[in-house]
Backbone as CSV, one residue per row, in Angstrom:
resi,resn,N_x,N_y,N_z,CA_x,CA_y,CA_z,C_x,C_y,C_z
1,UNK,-46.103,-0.695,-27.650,-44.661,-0.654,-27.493,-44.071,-0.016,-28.752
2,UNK,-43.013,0.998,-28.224,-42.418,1.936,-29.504,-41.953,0.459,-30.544
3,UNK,-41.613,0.903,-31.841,-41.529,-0.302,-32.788,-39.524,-0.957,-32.530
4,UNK,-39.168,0.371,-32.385,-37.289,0.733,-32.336,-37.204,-0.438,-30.625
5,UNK,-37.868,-0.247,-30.068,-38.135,-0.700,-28.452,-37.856,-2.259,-28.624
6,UNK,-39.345,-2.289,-29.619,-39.310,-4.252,-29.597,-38.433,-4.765,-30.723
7,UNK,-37.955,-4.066,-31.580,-37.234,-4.826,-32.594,-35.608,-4.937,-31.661
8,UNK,-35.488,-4.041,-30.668,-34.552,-4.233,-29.785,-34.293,-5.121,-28.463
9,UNK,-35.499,-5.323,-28.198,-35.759,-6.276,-27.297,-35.562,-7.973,-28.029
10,UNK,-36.739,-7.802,-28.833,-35.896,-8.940,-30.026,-35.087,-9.329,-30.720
11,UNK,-33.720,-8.656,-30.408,-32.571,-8.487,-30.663,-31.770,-9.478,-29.764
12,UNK,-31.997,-8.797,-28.759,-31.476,-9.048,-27.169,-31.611,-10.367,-27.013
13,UNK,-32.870,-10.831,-27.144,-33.662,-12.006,-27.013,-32.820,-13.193,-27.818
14,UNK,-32.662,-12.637,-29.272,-32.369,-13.942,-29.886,-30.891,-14.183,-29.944
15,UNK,-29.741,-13.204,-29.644,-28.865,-13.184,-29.299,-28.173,-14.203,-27.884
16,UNK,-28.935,-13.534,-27.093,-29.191,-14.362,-25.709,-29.303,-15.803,-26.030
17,UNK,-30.620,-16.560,-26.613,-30.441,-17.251,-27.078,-29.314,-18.133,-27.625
18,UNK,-29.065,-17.485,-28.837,-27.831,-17.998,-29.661,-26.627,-18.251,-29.048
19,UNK,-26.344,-16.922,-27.827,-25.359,-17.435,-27.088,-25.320,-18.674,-26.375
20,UNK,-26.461,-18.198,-25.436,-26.496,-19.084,-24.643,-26.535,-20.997,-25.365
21,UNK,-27.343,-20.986,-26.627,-26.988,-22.465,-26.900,-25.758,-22.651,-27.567
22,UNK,-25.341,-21.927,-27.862,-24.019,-22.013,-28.295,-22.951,-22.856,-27.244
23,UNK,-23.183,-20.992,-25.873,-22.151,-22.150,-24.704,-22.553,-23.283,-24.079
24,UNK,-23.831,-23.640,-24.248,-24.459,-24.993,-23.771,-23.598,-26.133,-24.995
25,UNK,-23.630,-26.088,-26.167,-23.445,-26.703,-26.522,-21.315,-27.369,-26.687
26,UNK,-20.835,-26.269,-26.832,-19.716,-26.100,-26.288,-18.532,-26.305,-24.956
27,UNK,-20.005,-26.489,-24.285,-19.357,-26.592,-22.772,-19.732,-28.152,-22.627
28,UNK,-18.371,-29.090,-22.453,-18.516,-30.445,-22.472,-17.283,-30.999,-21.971
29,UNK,-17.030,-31.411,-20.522,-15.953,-32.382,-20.353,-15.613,-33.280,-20.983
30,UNK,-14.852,-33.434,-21.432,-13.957,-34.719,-21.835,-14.315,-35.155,-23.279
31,UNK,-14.495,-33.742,-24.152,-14.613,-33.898,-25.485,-16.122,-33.195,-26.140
32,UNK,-16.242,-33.209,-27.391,-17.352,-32.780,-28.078,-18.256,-33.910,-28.295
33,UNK,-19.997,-34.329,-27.923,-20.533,-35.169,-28.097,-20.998,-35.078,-29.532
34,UNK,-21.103,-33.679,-30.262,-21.839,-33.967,-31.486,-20.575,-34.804,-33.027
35,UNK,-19.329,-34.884,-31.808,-18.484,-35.987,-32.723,-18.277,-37.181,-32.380
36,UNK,-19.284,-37.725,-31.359,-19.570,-38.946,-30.999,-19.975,-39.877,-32.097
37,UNK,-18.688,-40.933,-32.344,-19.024,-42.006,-33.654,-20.308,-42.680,-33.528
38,UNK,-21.087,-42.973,-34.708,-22.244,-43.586,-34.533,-22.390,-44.934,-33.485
39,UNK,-21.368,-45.686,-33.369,-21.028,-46.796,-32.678,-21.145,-46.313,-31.076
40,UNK,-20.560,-45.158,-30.827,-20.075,-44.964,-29.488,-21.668,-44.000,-28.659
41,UNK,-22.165,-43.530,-30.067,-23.957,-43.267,-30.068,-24.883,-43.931,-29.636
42,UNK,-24.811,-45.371,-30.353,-25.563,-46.620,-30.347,-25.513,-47.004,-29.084
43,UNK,-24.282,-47.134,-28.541,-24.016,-47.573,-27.279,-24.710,-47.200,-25.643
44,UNK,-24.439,-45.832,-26.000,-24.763,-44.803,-25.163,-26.286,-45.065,-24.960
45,UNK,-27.007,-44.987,-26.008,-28.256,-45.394,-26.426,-28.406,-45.895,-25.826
46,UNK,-28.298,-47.494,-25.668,-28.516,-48.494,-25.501,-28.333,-48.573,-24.005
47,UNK,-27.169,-47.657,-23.076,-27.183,-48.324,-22.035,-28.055,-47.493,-21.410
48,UNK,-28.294,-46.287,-21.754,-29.217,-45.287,-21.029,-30.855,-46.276,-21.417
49,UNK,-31.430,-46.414,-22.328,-32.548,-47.290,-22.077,-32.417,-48.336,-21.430
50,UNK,-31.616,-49.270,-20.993,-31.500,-50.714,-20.513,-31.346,-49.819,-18.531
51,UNK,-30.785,-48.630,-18.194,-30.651,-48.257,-17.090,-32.111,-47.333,-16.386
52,UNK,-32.938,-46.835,-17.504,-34.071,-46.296,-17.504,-35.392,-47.300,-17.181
53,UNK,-34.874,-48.243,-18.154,-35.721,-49.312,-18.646,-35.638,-50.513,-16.636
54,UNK,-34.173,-50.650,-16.556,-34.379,-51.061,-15.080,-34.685,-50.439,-13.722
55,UNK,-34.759,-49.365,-13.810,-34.721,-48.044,-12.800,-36.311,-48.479,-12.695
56,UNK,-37.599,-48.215,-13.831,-38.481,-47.881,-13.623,-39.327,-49.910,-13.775
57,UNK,-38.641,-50.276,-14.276,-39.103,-52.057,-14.420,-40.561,-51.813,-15.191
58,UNK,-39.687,-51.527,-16.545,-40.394,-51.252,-18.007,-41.284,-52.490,-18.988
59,UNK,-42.389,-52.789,-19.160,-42.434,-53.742,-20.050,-41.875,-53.284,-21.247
60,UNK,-42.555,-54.406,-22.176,-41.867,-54.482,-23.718,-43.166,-52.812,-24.542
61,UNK,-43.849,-52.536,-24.172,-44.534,-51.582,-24.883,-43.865,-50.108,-24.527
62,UNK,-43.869,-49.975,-22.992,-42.795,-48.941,-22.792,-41.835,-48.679,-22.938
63,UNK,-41.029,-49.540,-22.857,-39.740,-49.812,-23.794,-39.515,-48.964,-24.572
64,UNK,-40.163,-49.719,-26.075,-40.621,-48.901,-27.426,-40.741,-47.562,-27.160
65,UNK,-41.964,-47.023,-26.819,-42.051,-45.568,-26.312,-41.136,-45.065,-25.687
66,UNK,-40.300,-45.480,-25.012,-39.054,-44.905,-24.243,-37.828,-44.568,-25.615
67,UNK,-37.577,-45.688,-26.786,-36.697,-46.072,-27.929,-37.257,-44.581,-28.501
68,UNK,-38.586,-45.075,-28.751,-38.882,-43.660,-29.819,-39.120,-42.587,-29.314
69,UNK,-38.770,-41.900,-27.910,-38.548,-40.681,-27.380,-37.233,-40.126,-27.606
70,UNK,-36.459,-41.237,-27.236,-34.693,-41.588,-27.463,-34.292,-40.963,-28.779
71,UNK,-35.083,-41.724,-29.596,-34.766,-41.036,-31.570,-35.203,-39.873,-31.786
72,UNK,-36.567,-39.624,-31.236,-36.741,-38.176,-31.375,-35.777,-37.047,-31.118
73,UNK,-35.322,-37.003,-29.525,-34.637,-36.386,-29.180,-33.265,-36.229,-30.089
74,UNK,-32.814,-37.535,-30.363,-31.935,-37.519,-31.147,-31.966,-36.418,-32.227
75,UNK,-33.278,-37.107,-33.671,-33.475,-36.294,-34.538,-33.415,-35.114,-34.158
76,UNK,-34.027,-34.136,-33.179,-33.863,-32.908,-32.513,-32.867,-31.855,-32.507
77,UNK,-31.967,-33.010,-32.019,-30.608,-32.164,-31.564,-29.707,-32.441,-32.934
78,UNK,-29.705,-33.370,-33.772,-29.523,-33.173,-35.087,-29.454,-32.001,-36.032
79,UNK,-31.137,-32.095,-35.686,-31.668,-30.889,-36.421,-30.923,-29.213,-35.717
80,UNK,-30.840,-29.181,-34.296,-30.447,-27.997,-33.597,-28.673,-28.067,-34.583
81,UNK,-27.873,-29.135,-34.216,-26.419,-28.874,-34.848,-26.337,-28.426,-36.181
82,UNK,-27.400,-29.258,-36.655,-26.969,-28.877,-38.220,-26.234,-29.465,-39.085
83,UNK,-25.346,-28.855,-40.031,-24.481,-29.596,-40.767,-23.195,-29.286,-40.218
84,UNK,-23.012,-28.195,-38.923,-21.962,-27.737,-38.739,-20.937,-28.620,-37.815
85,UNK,-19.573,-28.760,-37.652,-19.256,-29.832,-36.909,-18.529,-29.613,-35.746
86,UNK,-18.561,-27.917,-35.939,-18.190,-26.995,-34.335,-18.606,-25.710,-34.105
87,UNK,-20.189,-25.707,-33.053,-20.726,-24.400,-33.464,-20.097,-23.515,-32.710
88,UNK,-19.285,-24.011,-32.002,-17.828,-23.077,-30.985,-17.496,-21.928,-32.481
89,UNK,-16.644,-22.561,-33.311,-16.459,-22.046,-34.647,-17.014,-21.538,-35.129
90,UNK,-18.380,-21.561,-35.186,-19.363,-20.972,-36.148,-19.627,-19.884,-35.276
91,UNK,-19.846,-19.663,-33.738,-19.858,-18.624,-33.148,-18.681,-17.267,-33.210
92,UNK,-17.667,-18.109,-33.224,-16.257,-17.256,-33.251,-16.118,-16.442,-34.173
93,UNK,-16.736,-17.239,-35.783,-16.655,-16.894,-37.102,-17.651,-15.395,-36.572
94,UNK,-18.444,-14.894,-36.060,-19.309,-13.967,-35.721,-18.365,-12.405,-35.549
95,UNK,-17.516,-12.839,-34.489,-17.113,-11.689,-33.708,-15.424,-11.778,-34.104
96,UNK,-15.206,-12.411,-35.345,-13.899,-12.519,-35.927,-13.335,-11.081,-36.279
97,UNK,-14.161,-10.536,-36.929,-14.119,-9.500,-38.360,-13.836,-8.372,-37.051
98,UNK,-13.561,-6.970,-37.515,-14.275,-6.028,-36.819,-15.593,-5.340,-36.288
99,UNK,-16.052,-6.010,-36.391,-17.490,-5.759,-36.602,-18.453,-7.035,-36.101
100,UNK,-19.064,-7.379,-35.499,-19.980,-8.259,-34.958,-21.161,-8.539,-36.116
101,UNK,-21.127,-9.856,-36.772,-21.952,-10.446,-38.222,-23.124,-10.745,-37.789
102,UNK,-24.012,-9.413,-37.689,-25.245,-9.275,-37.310,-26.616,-9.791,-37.787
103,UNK,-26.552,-10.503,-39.393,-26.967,-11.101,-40.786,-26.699,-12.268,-40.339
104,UNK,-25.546,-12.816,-40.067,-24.830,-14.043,-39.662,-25.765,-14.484,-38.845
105,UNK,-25.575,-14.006,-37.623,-26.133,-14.447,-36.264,-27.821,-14.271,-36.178
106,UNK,-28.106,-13.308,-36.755,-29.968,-13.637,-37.071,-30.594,-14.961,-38.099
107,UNK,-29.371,-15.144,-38.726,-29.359,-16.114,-39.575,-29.301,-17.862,-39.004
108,UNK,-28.456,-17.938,-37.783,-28.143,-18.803,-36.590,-29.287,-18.529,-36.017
109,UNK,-29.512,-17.814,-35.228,-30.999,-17.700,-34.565,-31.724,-18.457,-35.151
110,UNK,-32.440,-17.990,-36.663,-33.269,-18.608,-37.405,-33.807,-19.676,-37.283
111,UNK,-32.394,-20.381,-37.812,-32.032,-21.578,-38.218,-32.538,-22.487,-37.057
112,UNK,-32.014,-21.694,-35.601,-32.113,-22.889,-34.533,-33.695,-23.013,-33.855
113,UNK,-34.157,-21.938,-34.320,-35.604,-21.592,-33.958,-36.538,-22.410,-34.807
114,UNK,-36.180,-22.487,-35.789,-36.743,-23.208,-37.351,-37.187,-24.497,-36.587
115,UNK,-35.454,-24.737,-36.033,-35.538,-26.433,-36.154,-36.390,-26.869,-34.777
116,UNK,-36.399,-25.750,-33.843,-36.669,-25.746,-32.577,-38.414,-26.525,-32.874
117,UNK,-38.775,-25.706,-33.812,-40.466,-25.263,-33.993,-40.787,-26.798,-34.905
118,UNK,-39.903,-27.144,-35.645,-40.503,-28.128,-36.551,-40.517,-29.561,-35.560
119,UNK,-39.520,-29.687,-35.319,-39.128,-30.983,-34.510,-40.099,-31.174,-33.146
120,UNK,-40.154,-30.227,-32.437,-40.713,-29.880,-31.186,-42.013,-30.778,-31.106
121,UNK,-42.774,-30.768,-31.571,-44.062,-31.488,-31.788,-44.315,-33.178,-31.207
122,UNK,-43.043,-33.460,-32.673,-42.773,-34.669,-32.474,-42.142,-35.368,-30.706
123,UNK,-40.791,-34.037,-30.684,-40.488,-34.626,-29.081,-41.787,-34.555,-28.245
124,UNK,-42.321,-34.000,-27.904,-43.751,-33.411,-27.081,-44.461,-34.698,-27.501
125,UNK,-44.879,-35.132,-28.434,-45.991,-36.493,-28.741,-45.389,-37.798,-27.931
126,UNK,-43.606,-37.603,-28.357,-43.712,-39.261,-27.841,-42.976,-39.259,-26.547
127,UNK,-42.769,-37.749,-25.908,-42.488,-37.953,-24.542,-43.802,-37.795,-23.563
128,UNK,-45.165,-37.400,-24.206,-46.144,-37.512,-23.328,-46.870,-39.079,-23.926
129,UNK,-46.200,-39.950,-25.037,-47.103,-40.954,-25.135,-45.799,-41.865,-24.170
130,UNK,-44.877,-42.034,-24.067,-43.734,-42.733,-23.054,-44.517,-42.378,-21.265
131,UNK,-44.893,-41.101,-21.248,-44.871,-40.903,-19.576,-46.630,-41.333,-19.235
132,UNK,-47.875,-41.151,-20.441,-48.640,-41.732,-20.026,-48.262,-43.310,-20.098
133,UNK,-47.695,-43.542,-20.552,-47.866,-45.464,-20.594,-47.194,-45.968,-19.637
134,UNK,-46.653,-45.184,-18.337,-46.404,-45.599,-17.610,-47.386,-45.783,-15.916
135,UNK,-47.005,-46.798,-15.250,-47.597,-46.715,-14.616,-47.567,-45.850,-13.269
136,UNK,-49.213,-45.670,-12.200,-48.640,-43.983,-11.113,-47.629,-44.249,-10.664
137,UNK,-46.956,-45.724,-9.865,-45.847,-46.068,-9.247,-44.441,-45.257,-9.900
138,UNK,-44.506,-45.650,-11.634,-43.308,-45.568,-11.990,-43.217,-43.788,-12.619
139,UNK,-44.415,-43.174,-12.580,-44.633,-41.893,-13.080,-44.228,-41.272,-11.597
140,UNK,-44.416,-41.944,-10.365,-43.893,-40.967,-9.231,-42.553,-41.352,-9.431
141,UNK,-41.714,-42.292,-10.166,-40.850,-41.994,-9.510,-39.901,-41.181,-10.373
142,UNK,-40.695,-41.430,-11.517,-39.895,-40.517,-12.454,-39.753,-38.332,-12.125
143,UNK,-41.041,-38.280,-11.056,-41.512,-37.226,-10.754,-40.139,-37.140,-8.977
144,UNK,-39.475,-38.023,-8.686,-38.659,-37.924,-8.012,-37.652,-37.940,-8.003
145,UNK,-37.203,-38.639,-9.355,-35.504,-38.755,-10.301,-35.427,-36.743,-10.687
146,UNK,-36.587,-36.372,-11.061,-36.432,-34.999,-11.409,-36.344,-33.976,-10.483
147,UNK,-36.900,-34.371,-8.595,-36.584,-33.441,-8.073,-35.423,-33.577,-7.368
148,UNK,-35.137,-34.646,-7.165,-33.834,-35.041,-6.765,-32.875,-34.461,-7.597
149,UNK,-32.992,-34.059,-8.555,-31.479,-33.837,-10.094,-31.844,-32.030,-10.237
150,UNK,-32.459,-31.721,-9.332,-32.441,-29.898,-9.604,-31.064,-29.387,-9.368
151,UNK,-30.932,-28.366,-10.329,-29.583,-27.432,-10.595,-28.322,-28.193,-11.417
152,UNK,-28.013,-27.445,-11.924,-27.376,-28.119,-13.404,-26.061,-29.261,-13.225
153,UNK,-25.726,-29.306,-12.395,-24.415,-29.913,-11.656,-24.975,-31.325,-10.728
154,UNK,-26.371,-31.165,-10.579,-26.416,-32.437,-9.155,-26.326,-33.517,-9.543
């Protein structure tokens, strides 16, 4: 592949990207979650495991594994926000100037790829040590909560 070809394609790519998590992250009824008070966090937390936790009729070991999938993810998306506290803003800041902040936004890419690659591991370990510790009953049904919920809206 010409070199001008793929450094353009990889352009495209991480742009795409950037957008796209950008408007993922941006696009939110009824407010911004990454300014969700730690309290109103905790909560949330808490009722999504206690509704997971009864859905699938969890002991006390899965549980745990379910908690520390929960934090992971957390840490994750932490790591994806950053220190920033509206990446709406931080996108805008891009295409402010005359000129589209091309340094900027490879720089965003980076960053979210960085965190993508470091963290990733960890989610992957304790969401396959949560789904083996469950049992086939409750692994089908978790394999039916997911086909039931296809397309982004259902």
């Amino acid at each position: 592949m010409r070199p001008w070809l793929k450094r353009t394609l990889f352009g495209v790519f991480g742009a795409s990207i950037l957008i796209g998590g950008l408007s993922a992250c941006g696009h939110h009824h009824g407010g911004y979650r990454w300014q969700m008070s730690e309290s109103d966090s905790a909560k949330t937390r808490e009722r999504m495991l206690e509704r997971v936790g009864r859905e699938l009729t969890l002991d006390d070991a899965q549980k745990q594994r379910l908690a520390t999938l929960a934090d992971k993810l957390k840490e994750q998306r932490a790591a994806l926000v950053g220190n920033t506290p509206d990446p709406r803003a931080e996108f805008q800041a891009l295409v402010a100037g005359p000129k589209f902040e091309r340094e900027r936004a490879q720089g965003l890419v980076t960053a979210k790829t960085d965190a993508l690659r470091s963290k990733s591991p960890e989610v992957i370990a304790a969401a396959a040590d949560f789904f083996d510790s469950l049992k086939p009953e409750q692994q089908q049904k978790v394999r039916e909560f997911l086909n039931k919920r296809r397309g982004w809206r259902s």
